[in-house]
C-alpha positions as CSV (number, residue, x, y, z in Angstrom):
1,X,0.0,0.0,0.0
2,X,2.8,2.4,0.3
3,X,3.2,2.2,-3.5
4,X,0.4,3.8,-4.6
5,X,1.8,7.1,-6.5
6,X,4.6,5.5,-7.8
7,X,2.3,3.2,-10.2
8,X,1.6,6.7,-12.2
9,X,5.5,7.4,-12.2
10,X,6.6,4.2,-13.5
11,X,4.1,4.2,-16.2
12,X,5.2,8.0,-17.5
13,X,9.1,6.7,-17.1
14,X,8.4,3.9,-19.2
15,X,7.0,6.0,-21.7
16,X,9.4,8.5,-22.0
17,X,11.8,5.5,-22.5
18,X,10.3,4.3,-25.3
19,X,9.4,7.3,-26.9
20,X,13.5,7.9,-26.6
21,X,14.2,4.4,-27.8
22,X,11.6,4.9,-30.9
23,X,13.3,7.9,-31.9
24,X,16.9,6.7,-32.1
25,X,16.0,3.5,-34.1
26,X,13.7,5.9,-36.1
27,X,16.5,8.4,-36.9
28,X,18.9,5.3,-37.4
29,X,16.3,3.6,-40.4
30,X,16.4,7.1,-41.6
31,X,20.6,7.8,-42.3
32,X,20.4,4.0,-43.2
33,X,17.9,4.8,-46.1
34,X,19.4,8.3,-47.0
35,X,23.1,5.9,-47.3
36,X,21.6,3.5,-49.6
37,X,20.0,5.9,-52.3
38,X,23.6,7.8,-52.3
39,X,25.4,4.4,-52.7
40,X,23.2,3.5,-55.4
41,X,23.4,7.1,-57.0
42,X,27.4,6.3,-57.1
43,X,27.3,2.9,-58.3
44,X,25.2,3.9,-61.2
45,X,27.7,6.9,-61.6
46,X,30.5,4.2,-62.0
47,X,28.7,1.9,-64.0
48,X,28.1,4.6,-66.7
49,X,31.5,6.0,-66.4
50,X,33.1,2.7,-67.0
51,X,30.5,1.5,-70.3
52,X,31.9,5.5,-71.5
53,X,35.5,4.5,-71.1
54,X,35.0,0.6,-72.7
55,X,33.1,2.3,-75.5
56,X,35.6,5.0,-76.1
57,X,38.5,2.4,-76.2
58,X,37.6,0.7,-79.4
59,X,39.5,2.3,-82.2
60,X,36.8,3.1,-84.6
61,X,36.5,6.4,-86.9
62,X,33.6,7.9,-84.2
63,X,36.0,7.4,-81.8
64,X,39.3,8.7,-83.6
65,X,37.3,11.7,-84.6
66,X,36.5,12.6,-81.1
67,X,39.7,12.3,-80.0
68,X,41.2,14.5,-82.9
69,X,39.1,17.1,-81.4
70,X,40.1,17.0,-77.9
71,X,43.0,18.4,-77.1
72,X,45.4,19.0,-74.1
73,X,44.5,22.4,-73.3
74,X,41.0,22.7,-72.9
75,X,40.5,20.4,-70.4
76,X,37.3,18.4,-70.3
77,X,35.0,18.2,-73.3
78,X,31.4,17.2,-73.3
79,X,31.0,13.9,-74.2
80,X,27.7,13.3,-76.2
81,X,26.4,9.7,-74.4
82,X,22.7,8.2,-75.8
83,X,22.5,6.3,-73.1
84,X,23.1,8.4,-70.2
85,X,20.3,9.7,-68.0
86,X,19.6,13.3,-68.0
87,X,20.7,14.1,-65.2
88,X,24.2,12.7,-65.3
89,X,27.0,14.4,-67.7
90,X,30.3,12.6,-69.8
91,X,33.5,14.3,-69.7
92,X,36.4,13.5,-71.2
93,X,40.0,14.8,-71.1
94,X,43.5,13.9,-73.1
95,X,46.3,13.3,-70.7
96,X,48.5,11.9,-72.8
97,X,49.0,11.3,-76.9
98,X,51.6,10.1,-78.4
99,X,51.5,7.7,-81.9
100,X,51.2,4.6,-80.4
101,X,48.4,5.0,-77.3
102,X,46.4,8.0,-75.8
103,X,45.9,8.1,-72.4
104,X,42.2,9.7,-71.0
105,X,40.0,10.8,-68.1
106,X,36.3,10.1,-68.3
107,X,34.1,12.4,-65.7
108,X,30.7,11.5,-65.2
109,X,28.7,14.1,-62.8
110,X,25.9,13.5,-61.3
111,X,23.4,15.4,-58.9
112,X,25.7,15.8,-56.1
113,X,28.8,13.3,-56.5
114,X,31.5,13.1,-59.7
115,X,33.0,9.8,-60.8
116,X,36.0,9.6,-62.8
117,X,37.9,7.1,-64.5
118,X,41.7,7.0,-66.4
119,X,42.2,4.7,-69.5
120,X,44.3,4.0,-71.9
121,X,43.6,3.7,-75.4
122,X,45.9,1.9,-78.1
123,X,46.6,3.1,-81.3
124,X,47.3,1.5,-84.9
């Protein structure tokens, strides 16, 4: 009988203890979700900057003609891409040329992160 006001006490304790264990899982699923979409943002980032780079190594005349208009000094140069979503952007820049291989940078931006890649292309 001497615990009669505590009953009220230990049920508003309780409470507040879950309410405080609710919001740190909740804020934890949250950052957990927010993680995931950026990861997947960057993977498809990387997955389009390396089909750019693949595509770009194949000596064809599409490709030789690009690179004949690229040069060291301007730095990157839109790359025109079909298959790119709109709101991710090709770069590409020379590093290197000489008549046996050219060496190149492929930038792909996206919304909020840049991937970028380094090949090497081989002349004939």
């Amino acid at each position: 009988m001497k615990r009669k006001g505590f009953f009220l006490i230990d049920i508003i304790l309780g409470l507040g203890l879950l309410g405080l264990l609710a919001l740190v899982v909740q804020t934890s699923i949250i950052s957990s979700a927010r993680g995931i979409g950026s990861i997947e943002n960057r993977a498809a980032l990387i997955d389009n900057c390396q089909r750019i780079v693949e595509t770009l190594k194949v000596p064809n005349e599409g490709n030789n003609d690009f690179f004949a208009a690229v040069t060291y000094d301007d730095g990157f140069v839109h790359y025109p891409c079909s298959y790119l979503p709109e709101d991710m952007d090709a770069l590409v820049r020379l590093d290197y040329e000489n008549e046996k291989l050219q060496q190149y940078t492929v930038m792909v931006r996206g919304e909020d992160t840049n991937v970028s890649l380094s090949a090497t292309r081989i002349l004939k």
